[in-house]
DRENTORKOL-3810 file (N, C-alpha, C; in nm, 4 decimals):
REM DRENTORKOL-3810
@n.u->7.4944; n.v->14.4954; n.w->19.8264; ca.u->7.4070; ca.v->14.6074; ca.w->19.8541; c.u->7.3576; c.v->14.6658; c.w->19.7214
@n.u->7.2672; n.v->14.6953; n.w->19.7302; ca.u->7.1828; ca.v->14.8120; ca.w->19.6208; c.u->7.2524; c.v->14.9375; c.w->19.5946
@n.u->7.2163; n.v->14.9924; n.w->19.4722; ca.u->7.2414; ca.v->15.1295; ca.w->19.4538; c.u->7.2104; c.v->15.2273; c.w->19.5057
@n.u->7.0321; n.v->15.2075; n.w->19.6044; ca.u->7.0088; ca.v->15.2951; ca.w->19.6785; c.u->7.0426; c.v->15.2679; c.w->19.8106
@n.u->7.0883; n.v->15.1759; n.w->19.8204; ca.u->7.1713; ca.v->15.1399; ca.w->19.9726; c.u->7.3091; c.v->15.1794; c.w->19.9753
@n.u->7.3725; n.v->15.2487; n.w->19.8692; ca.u->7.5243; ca.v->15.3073; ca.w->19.8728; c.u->7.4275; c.v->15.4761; c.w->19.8423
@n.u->7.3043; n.v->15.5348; n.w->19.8340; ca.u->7.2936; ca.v->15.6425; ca.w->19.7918; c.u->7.3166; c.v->15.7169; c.w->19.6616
@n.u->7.2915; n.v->15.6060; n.w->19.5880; ca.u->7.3047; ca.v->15.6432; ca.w->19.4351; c.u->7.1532; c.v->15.6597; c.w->19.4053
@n.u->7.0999; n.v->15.8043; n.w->19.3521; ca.u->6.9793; ca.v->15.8101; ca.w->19.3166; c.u->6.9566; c.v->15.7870; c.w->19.1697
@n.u->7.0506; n.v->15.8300; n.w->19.1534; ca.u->7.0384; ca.v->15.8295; ca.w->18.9633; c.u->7.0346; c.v->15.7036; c.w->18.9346
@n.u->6.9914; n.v->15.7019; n.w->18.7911; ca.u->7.0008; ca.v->15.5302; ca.w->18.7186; c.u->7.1832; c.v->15.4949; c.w->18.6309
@n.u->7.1968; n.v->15.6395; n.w->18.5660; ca.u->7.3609; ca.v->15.6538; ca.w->18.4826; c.u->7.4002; c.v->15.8169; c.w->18.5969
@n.u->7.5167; n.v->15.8017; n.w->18.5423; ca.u->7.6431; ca.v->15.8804; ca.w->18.5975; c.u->7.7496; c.v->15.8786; c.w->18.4798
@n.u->7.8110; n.v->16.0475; n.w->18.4671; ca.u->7.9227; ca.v->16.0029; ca.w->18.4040; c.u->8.0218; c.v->15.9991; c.w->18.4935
@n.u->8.1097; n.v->16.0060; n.w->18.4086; ca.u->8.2774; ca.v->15.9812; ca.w->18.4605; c.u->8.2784; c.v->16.0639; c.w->18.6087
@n.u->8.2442; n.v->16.1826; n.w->18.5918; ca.u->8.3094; ca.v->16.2932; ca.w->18.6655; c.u->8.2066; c.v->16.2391; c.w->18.7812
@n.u->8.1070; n.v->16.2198; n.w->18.7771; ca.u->8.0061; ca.v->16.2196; ca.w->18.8900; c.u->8.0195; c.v->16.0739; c.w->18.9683
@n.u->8.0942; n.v->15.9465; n.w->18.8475; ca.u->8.1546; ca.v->15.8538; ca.w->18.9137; c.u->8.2288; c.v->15.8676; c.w->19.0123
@n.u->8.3350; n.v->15.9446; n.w->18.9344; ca.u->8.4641; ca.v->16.0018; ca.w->19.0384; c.u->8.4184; c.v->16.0326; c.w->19.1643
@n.u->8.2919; n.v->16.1282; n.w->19.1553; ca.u->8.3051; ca.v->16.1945; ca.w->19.2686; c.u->8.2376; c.v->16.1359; c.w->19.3902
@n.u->8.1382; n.v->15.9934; n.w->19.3479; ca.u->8.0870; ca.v->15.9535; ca.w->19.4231; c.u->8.1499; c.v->15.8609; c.w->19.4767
@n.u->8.2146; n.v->15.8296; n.w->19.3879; ca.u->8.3040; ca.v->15.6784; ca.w->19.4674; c.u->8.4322; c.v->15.7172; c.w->19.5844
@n.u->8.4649; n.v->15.8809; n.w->19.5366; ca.u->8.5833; ca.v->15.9300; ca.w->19.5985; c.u->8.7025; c.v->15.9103; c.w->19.5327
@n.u->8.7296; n.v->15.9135; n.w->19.4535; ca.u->8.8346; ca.v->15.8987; ca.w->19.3556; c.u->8.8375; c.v->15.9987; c.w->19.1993
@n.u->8.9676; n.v->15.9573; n.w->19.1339; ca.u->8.9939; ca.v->16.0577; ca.w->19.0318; c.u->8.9273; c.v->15.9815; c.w->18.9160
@n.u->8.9124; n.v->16.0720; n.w->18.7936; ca.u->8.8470; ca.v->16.0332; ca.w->18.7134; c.u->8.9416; c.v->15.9258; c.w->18.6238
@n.u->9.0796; n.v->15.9805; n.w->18.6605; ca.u->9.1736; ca.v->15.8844; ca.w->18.6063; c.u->9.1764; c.v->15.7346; c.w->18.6861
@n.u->9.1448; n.v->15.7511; n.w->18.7739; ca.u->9.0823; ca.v->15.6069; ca.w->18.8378; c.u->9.0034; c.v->15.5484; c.w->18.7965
@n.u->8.8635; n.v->15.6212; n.w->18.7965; ca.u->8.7793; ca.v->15.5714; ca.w->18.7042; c.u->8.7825; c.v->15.4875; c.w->18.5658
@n.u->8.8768; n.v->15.5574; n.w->18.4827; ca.u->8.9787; ca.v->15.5162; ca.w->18.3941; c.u->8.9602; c.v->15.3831; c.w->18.4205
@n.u->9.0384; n.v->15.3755; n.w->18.4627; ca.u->9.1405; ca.v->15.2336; ca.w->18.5383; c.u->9.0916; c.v->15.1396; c.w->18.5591
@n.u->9.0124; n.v->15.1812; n.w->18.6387; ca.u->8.8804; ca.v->15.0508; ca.w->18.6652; c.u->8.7965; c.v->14.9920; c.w->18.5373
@n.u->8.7607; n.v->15.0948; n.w->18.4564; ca.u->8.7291; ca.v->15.0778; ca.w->18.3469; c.u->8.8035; c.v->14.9932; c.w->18.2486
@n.u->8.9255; n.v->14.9861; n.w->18.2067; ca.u->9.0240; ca.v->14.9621; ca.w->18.1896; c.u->9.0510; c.v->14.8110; c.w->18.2510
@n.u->9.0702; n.v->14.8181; n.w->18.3806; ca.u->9.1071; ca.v->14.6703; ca.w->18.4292; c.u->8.9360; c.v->14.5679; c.w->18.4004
@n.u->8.8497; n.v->14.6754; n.w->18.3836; ca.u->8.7062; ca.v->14.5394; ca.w->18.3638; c.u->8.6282; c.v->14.5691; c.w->18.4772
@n.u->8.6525; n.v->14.6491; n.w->18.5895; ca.u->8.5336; ca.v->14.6328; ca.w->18.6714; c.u->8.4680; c.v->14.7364; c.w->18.6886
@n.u->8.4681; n.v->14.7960; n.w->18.6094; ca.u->8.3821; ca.v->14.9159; ca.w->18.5067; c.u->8.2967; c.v->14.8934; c.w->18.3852
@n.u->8.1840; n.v->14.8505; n.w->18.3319; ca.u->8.1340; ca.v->14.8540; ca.w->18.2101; c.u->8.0177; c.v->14.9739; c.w->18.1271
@n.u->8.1003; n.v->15.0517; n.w->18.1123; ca.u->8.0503; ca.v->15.1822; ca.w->18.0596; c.u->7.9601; c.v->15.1691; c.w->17.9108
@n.u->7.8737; n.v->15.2581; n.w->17.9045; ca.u->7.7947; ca.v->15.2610; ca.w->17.7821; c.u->7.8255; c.v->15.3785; c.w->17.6846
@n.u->7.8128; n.v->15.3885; n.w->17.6049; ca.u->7.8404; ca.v->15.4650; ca.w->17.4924; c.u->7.7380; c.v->15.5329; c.w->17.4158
@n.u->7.6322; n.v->15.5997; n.w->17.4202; ca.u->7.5212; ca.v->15.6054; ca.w->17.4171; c.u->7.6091; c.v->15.6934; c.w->17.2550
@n.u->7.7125; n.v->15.8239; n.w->17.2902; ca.u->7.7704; ca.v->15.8981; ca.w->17.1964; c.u->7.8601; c.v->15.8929; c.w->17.1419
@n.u->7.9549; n.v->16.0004; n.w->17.0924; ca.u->8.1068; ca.v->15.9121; ca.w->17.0062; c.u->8.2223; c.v->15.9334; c.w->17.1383
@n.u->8.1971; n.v->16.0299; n.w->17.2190; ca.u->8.2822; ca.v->16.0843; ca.w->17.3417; c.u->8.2220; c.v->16.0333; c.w->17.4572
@n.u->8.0840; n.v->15.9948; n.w->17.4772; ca.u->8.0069; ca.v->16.0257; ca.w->17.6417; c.u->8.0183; c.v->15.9203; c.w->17.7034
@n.u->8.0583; n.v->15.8282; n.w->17.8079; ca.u->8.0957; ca.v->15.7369; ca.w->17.8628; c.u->7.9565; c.v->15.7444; c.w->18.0155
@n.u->7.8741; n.v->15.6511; n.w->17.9717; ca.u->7.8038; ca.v->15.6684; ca.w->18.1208; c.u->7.7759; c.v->15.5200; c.w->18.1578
@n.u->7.7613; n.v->15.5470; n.w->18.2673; ca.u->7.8219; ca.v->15.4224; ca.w->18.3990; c.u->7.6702; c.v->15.4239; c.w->18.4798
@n.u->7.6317; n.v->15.3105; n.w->18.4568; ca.u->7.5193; ca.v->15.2420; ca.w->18.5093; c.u->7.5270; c.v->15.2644; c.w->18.6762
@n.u->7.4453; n.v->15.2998; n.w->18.7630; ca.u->7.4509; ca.v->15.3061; ca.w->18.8796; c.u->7.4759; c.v->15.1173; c.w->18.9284
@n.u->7.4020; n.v->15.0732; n.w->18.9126; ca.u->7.4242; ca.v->14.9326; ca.w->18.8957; c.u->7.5850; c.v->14.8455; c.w->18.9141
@n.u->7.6693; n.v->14.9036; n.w->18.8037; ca.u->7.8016; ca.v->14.9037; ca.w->18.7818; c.u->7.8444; c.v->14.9291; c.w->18.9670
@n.u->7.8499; n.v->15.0713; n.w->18.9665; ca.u->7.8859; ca.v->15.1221; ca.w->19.0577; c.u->7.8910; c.v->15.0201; c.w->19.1517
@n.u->7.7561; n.v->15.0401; n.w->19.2284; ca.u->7.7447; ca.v->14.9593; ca.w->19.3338; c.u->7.7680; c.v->14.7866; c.w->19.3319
@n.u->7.8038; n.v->14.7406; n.w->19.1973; ca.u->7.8848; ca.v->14.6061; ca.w->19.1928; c.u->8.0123; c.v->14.6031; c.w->19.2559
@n.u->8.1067; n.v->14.7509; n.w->19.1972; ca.u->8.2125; ca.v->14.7719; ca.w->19.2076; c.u->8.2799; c.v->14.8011; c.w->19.3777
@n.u->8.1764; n.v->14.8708; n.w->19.4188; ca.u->8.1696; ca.v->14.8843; ca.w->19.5905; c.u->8.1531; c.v->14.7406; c.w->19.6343
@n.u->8.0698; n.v->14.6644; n.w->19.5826; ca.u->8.0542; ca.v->14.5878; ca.w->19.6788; c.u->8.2052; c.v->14.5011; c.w->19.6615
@n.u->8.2047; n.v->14.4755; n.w->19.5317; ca.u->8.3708; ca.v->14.4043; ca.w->19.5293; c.u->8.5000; c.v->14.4178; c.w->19.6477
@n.u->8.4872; n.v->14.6338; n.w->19.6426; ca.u->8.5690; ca.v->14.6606; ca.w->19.6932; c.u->8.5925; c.v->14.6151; c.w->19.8617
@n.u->8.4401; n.v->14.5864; n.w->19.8926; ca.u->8.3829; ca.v->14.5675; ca.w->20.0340; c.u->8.4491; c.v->14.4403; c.w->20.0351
@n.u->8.4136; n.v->14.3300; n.w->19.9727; ca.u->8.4538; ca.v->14.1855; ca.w->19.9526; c.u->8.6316; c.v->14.1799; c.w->19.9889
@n.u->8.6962; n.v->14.2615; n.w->19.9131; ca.u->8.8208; ca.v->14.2189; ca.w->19.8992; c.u->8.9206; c.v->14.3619; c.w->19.9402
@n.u->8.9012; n.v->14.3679; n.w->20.0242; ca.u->9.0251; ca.v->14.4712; ca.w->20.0245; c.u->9.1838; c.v->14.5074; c.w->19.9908
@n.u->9.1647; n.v->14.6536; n.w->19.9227; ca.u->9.2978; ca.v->14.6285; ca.w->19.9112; c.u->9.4430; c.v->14.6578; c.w->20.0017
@n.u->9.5143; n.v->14.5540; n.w->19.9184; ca.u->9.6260; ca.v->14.6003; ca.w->19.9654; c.u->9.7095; c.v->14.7074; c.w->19.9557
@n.u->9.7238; n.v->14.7236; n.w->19.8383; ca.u->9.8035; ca.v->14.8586; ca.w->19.7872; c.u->9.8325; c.v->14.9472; c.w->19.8780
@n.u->9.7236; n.v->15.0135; n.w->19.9760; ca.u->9.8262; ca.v->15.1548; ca.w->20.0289; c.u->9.8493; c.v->15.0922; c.w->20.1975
@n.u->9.9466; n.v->14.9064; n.w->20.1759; ca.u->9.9842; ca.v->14.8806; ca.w->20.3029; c.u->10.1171; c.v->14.8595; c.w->20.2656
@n.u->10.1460; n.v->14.8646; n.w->20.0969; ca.u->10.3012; ca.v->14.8522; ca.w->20.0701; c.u->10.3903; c.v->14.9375; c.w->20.0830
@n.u->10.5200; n.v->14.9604; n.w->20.1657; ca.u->10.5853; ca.v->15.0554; ca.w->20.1977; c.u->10.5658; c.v->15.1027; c.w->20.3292
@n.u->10.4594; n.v->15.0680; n.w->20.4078; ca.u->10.4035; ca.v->15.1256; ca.w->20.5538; c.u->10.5093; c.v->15.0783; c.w->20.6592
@n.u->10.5774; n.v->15.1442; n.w->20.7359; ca.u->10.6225; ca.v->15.0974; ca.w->20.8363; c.u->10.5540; c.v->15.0594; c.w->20.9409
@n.u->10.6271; n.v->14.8899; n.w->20.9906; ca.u->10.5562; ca.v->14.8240; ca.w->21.0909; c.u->10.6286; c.v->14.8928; c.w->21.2178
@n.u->10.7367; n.v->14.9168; n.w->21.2100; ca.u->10.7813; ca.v->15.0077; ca.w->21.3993; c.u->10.7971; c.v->15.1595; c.w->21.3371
@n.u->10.8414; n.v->15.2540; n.w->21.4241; ca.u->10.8875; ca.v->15.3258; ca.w->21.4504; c.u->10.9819; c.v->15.3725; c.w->21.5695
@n.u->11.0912; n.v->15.4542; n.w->21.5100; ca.u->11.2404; ca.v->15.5121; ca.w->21.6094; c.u->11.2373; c.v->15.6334; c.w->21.6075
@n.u->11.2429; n.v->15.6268; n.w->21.7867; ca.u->11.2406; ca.v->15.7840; ca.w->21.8140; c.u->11.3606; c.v->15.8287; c.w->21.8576
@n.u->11.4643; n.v->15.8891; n.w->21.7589; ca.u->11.5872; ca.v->15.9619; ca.w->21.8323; c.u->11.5788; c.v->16.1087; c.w->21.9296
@n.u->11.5981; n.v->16.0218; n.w->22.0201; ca.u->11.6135; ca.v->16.2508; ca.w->22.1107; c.u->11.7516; c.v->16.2409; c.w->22.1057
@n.u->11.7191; n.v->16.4100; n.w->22.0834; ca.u->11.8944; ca.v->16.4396; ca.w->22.0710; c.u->11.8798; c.v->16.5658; c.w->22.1873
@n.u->12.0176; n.v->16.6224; n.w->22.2344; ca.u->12.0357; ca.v->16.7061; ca.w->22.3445; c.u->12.0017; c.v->16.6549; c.w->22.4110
@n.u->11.9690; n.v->16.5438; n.w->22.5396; ca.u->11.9519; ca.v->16.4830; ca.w->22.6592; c.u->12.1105; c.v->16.4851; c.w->22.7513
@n.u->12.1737; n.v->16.5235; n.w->22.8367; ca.u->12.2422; ca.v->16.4839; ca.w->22.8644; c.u->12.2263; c.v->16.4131; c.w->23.0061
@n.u->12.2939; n.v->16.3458; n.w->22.9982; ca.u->12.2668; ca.v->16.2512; ca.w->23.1274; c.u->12.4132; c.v->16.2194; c.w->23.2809
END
């Protein structure tokens, strides 16, 4: 998908406006950046801006491959104790 097909109007974004569009922390942002599927520009000595482009690579990835991560630890049953029943 396109950038204007995820609703990205802008052409750059920084960090914070990354964050906020993708739904995540900026320390995520980080991360992604960090692991490579982020490629940020440097226009200044501090300013980090993120190609709309990027973005919507990064969505679509996410679309492609889902993750696993928040299925580790999930319980597959659940136990329901009642207590006080007497029978």
């Amino acid at each position: 998908m396109t950038p204007k097909e995820y609703g990205l109007d802008k052409v750059s974004y920084t960090v914070t406006e990354t964050a906020r569009a993708l739904g995540i922390g900026r320390q995520r942002v980080f991360a992604e950046i960090k692991a490579g599927n982020l490629h940020p520009l440097k226009p200044g000595k501090r300013d980090n801006i993120i190609l709309a482009v990027e973005i919507a690579a990064l969505l679509n990835k996410w679309r492609a491959e889902p993750t696993k991560e928040y299925l580790v630890g999930r319980r597959t049953h659940c136990t329901v104790r009642i207590e006080g029943i007497a029978e």
